[in-house]
C-alpha positions in Angstrom: 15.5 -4.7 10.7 16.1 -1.5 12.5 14.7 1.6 11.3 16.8 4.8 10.6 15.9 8.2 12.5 15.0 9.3 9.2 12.5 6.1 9.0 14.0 4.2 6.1 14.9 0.7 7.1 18.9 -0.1 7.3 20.2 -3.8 7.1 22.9 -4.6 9.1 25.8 -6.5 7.8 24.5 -9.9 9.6 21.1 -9.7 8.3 23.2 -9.5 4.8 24.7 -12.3 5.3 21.9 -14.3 6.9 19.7 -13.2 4.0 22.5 -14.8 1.5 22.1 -18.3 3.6 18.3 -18.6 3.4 16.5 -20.9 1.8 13.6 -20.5 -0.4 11.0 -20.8 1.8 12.7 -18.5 4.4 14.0 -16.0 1.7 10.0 -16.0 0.9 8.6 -15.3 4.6 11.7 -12.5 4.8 10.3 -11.0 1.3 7.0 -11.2 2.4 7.7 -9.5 6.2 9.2 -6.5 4.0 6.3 -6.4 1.6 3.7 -6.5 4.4 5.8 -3.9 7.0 5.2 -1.8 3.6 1.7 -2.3 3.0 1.1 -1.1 6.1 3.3 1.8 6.3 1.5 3.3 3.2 -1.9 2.1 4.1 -1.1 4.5 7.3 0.5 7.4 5.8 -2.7 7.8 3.3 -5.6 9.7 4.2 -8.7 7.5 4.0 -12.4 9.4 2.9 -15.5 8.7 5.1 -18.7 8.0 3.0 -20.4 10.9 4.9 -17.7 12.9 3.5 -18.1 11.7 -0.5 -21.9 12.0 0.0 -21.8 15.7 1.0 -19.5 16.6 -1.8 -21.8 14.8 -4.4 -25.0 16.6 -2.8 -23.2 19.9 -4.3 -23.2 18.7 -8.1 -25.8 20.3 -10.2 -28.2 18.1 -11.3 -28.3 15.1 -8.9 -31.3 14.5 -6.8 -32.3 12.4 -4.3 -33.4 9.6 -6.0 -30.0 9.3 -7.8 -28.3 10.2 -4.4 -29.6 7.3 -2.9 -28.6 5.3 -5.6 -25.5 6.6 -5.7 -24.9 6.3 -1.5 -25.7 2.5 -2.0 -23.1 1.8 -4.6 -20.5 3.7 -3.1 -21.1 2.3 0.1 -20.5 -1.2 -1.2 -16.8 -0.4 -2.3 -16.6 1.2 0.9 -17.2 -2.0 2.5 -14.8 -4.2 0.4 -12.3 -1.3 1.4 -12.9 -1.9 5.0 -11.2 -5.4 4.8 -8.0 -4.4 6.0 -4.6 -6.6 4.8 
């Protein structure tokens, strides 16, 4: 598929009528390309936090110390991690 200047994807008339002759299995890989090309379009248009950055901000609330900061840093660091595991 070719991309628009204005970045939206445009089928041509071909791909239509390919599309219209696939299979099940082929309409499923061509759904699936779409989804993923998606995926990561949005993955890359959102602005991801560093842990740094969320531990900083949580060192200004009133009321948590370092004993709960550590505890804190470890269990935001483990969804961190499963976050890492990209698509």
């Amino acid at each position: 598929m070719k991309k628009k200047p204005n970045q939206k994807y445009m089928t041509t008339r071909v791909q239509y009528k390919a599309a219209k002759q696939y299979d099940h299995e082929q309409f499923d890989a061509f759904c699936t390309n779409i989804y993923v090309e998606g995926f990561k379009d949005g993955a890359n248009s959102v602005k991801g936090a560093d842990i740094t950055d969320v531990m900083e901000r949580i060192k200004t609330v009133k009321g948590i110390g370092e004993k709960r900061l550590a505890q804190i840093e470890t269990e935001v660091s483990a969804l961190f991690q499963k976050k890492d595991k990209k698509f």
